[in-house]
BAMAR-211442 format. One record per residue: x negated, y negated, z of N, C-alpha, C, O, CB in turn; residue number from 0. Coordinates in steps of 0.001 Angstrom, whole numbers. Each point is the difference from the previous one (the first is absolute). Glycine has a CB too. Layout:
<nodes>
NODE      nc1      nc2      nc3     cac1     cac2     cac3      cc1      cc2      cc3      oc1      oc2      oc3     cbc1     cbc2     cbc3  pos
NODE        X        Y        Z        X        Y        Z        X        Y        Z        X        Y        Z        X        Y        Z  NUM
...
</nodes>
This chain:
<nodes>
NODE      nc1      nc2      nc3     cac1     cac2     cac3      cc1      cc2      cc3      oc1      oc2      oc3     cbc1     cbc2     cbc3  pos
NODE     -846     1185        0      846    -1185        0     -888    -1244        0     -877     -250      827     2725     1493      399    0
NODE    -1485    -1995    -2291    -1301    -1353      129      806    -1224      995     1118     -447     -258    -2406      750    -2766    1
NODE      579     -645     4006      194     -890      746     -317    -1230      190     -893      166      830     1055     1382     -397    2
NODE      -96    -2673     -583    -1293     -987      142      555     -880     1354     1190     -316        4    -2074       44    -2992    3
NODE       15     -123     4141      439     -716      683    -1145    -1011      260    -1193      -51     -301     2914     1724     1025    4
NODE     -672    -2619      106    -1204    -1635       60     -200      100      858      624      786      712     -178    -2464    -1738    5
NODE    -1799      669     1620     -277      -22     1034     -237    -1458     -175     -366     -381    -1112     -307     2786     1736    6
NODE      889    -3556      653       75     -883      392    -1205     -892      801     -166      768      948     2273      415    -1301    7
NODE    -2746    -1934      516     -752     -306     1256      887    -1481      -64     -101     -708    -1001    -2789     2195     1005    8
NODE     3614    -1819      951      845    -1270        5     -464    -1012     1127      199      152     1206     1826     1243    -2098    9
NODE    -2759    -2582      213     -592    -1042      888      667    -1264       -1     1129      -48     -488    -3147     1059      153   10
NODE     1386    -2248      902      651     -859     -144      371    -1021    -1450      980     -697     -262    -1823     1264     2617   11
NODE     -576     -244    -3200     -512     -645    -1002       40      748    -1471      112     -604    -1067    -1455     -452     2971   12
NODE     1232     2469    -1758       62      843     -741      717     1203      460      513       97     1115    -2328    -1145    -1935   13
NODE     1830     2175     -303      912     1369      420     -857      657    -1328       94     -330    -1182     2964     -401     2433   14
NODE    -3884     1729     -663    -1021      744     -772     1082     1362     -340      915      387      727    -3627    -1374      640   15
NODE     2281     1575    -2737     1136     1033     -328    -1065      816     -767     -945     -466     -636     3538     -916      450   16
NODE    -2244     2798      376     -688     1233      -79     1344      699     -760     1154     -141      405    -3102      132     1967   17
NODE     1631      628    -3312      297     1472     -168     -169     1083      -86     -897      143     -830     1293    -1006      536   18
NODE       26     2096      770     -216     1570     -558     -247      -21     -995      249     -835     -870      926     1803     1857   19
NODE    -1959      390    -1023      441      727    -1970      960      820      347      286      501     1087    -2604     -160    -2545   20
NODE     2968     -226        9     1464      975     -175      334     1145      853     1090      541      188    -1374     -990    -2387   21
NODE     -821      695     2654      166     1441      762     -370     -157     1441     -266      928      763     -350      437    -2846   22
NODE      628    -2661     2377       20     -196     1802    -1244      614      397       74     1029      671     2544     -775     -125   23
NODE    -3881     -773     -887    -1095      558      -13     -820    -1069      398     -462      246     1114      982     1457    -2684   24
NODE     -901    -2796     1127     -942     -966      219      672    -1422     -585      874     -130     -857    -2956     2007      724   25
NODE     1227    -3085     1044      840    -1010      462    -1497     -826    -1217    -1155      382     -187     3001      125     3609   26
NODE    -1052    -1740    -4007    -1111     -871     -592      409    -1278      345     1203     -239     -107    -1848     1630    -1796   27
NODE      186    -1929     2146      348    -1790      -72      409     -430    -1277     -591      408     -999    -1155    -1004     2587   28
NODE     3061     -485    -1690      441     -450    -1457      -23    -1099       90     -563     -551     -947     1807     1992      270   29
NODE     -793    -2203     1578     -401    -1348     -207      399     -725     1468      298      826      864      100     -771    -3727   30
NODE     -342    -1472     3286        5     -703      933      757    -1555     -386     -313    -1017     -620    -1854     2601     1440   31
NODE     3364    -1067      -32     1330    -1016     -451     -319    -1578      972       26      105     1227     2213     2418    -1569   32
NODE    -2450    -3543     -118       -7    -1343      487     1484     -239      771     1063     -244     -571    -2817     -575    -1503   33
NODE     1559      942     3371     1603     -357      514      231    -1661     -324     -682    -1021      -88      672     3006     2382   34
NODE     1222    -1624    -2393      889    -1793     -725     1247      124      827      300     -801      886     -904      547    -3940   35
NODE     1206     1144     2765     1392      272      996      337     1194     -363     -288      668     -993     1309    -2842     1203   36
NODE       60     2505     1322      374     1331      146      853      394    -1698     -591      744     -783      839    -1037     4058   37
NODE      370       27    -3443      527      408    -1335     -503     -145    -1091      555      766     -788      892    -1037     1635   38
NODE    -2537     -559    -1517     -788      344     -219    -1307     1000     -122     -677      361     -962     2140    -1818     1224   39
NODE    -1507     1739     1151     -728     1353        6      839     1313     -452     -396      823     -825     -950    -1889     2743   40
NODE     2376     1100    -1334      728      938      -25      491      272    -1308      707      978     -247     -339    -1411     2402   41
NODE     -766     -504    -3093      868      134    -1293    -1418      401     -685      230      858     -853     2199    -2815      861   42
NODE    -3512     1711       44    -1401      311     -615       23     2080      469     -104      957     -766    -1557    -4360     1396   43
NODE     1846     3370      946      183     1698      -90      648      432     -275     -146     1156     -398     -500     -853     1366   44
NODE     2357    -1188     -947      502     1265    -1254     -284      338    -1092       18     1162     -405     1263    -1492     1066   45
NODE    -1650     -857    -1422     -721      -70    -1692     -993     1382       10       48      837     -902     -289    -3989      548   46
NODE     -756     3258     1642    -1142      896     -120      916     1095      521     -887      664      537    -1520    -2125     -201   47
NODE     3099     1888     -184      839     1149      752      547      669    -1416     -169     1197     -233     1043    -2507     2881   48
NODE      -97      274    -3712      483      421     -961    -1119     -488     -876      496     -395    -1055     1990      512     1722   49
NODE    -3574     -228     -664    -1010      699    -1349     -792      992      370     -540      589     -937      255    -2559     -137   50
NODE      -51     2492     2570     -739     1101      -50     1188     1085      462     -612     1063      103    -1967    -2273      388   51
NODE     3640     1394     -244     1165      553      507     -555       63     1409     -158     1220       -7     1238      119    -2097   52
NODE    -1340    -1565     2853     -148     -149     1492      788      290      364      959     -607     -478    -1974     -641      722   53
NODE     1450     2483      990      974      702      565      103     -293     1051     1186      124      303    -1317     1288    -1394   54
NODE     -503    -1793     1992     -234     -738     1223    -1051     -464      518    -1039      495     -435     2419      478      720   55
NODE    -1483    -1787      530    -1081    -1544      258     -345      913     1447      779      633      713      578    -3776    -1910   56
NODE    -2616     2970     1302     -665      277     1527     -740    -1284      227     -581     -614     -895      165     3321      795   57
NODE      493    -3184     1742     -217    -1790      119     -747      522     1576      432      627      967     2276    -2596    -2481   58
NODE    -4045     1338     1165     -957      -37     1402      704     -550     1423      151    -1216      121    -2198      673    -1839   59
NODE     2313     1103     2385       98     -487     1226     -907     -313      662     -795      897      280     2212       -5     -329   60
NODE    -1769    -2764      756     -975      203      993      319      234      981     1050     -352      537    -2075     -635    -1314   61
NODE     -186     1910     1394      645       66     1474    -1305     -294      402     -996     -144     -710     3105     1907      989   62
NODE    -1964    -1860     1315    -1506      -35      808     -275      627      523      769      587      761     -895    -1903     -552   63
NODE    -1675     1688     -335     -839     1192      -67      802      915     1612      100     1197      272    -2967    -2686    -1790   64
NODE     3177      576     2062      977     1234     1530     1429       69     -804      877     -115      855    -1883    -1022     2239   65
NODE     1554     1270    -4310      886      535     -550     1220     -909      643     1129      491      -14    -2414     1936     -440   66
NODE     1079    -3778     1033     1148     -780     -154      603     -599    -1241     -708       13    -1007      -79     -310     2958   67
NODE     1815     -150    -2017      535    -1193     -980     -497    -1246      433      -51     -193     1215     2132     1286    -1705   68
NODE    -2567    -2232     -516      257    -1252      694      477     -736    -1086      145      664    -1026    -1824     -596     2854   69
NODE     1942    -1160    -1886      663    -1206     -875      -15      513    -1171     1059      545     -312    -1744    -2481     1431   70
NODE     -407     1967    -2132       50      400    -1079      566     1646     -255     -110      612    -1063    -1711    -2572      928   71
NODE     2117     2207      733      739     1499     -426     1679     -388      469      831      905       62    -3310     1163      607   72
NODE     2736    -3082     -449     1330     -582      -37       79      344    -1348      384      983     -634     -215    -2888     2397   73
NODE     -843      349    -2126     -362     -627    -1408      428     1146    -1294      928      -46     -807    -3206    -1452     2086   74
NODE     1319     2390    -1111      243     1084     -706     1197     1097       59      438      633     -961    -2633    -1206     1070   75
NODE     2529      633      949     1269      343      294     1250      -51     -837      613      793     -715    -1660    -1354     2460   76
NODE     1200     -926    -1298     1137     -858     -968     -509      309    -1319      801      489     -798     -206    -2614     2330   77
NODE    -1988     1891    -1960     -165      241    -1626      664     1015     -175     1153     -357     -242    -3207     -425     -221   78
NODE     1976     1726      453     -115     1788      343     1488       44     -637      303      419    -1118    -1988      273     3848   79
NODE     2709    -1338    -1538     1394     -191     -364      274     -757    -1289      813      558     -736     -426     -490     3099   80
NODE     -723     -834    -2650      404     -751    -1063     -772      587    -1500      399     -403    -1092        0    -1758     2998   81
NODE    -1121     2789    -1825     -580      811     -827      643     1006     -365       26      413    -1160    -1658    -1070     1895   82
NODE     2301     1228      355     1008     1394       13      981     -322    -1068      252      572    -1060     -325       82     3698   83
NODE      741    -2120    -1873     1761     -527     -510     -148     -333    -1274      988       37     -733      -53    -1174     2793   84
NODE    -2339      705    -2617      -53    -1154    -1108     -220     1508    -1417      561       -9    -1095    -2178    -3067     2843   85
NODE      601     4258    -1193     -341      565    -1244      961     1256      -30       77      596    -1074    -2650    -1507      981   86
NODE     3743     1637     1791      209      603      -23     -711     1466     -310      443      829     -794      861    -2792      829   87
NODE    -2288     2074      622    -1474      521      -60     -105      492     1303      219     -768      937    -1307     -817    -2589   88
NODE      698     3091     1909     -547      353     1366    -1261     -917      484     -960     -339     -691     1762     2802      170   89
NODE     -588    -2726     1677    -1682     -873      225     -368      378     1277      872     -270      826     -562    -2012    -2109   90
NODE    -1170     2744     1677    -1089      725      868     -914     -977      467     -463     -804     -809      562     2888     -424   91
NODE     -549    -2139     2899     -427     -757       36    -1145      770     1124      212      549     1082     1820    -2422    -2097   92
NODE    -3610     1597       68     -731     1013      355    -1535     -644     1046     -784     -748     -583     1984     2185    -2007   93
NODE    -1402    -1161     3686    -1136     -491      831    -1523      -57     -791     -836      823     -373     2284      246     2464   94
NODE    -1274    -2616    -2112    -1157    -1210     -658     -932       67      584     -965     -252     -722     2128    -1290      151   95
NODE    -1496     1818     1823     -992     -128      458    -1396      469     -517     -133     1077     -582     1808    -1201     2014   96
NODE    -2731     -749    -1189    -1291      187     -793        1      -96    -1614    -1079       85     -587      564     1384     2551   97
NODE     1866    -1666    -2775     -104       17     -887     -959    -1068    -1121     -365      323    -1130     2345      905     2280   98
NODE    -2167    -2183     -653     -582     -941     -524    -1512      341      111     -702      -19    -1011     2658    -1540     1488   99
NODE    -2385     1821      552    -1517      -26      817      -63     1151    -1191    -1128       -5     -494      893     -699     3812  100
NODE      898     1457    -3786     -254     1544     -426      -59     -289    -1578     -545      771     -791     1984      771     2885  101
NODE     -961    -2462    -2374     -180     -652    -1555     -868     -935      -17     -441     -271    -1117     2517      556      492  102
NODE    -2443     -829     1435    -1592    -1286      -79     -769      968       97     -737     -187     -967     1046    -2160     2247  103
NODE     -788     3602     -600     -736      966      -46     -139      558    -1718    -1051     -193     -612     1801      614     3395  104
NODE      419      265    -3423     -123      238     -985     -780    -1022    -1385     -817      160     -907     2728     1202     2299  105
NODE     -937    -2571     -757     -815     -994     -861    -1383     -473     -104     -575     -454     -990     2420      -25     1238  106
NODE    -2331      684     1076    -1485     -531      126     -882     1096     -298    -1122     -142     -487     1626    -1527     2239  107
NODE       63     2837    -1428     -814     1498     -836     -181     -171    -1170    -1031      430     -517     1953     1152     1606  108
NODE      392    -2513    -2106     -319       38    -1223     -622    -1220     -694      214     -429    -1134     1448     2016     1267  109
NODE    -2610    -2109      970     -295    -1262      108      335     -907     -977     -657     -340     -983     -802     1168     2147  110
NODE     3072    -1358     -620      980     -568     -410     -415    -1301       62     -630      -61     1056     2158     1680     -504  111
NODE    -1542    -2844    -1144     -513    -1839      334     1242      196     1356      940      679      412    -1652    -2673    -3583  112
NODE     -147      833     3422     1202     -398     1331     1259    -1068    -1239     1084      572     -119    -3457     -997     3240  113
NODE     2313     -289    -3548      528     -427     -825     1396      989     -333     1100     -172      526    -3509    -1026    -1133  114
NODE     2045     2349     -473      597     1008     -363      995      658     1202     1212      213      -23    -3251      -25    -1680  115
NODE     1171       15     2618      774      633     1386     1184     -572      301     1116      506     -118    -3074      -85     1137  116
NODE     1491    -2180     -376     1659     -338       -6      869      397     -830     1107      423      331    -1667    -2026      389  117
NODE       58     1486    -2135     1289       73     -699      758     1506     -314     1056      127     -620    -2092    -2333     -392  118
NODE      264     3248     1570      555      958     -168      307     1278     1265      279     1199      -43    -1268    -2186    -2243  119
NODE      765      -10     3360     -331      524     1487     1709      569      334      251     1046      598    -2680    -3171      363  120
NODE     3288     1327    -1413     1397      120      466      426     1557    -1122      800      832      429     -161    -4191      327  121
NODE    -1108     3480    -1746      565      717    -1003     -621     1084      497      665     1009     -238     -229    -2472    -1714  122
NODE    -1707     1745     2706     -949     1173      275      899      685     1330      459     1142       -4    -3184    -2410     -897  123
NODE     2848      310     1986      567      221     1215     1475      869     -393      406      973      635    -1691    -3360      563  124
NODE     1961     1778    -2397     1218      669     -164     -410     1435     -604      472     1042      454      951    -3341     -796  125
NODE    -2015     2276     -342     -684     1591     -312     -594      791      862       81     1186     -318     -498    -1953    -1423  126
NODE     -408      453     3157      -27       56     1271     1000     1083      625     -120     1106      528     -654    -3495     -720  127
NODE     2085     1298     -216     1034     -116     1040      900     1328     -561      402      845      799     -435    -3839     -205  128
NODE      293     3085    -1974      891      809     -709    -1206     1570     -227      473     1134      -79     1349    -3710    -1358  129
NODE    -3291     2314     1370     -391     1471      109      -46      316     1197     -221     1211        6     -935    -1133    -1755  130
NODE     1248     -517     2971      110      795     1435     1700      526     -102      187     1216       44    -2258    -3004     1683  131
NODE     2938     1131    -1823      841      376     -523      104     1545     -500      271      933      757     -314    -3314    -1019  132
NODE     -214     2504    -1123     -374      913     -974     -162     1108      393      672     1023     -124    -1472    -2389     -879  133
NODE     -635     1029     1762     -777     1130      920     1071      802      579      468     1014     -518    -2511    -2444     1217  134
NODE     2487      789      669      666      -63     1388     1429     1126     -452      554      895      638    -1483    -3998      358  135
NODE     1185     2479    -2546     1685     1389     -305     -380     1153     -612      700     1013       40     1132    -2667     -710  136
NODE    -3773     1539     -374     -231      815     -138     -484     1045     1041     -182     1173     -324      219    -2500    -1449  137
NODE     -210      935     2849     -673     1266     1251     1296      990      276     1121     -446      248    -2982    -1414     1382  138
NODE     1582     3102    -1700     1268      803      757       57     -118      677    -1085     -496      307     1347     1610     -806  139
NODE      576    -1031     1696      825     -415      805      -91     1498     1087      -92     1203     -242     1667    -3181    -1674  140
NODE    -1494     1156     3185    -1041     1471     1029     1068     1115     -143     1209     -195     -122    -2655    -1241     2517  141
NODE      701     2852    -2356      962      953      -60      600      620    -1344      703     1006     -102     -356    -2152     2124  142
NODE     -904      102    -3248      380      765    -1197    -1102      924     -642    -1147      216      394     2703    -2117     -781  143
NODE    -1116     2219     -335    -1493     1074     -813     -203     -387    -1093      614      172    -1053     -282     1890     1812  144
NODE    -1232    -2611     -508    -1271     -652    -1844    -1062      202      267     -898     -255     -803     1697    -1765     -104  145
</nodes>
């Protein structure tokens, strides 16, 4: 069954977007949306929802490193919802943590300009965010046999 789902990193300034390949296998960075306004954004992911068929959106949750919520996982919260209502789209909302630190790593391995980095730091983190994801449904599940 070919699947494709998004993955999200949703900030104040930007909203970095990742996709699968068809077969729910591996996450790539596609691009990094300039926030302007909520409907606006929301109308740019549906556009990308209906050209790659995107089946459902997975969106970083931050939390803090002792696994609280704070302010910004409101923030995202509410996105989360309005993302749901606007594309009618399952949306998953998957623990961010380290995700960024874990894509400046990748980037500076590929000794990325710092220049370059900003501009593609949000799009990496969402690929980050949607292959832990990936991983996490591909593991069996305790007690089965694989």
């Amino acid at each position: 069954m070919m699947v494709r789902i998004g993955g999200l990193d949703v900030g104040d300034k930007t909203i970095g977007v990742a996709l699968s390949d068809e077969l729910g296998w591996t996450a790539q960075g596609l691009e990094v949306i300039r926030r302007r306004s909520l409907e606006e954004d929301l109308a740019r992911l549906a556009e990308i929802a209906r050209q790659y068929g995107v089946t459902r959106w997975v969106v970083g949750m931050p939390r803090n490193m002792n696994g609280t919520y704070g302010p910004r996982a409101e923030l995202t919260r509410a996105f989360i919802e309005q993302l749901a209502a606007h594309s009618g789209l399952p949306v998953e909302a998957y623990d961010e943590r380290l995700s960024t630190m874990a894509a400046q790593r990748v980037l500076l391995e590929a000794d990325v300009s710092r220049a370059r980095r900003r501009k593609v730091i949000d799009k990496m983190a969402a690929a980050v965010i949607l292959q832990g994801y990936l991983d996490a449904r591909s593991r069996p599940s305790p007690g089965s046999l694989v």
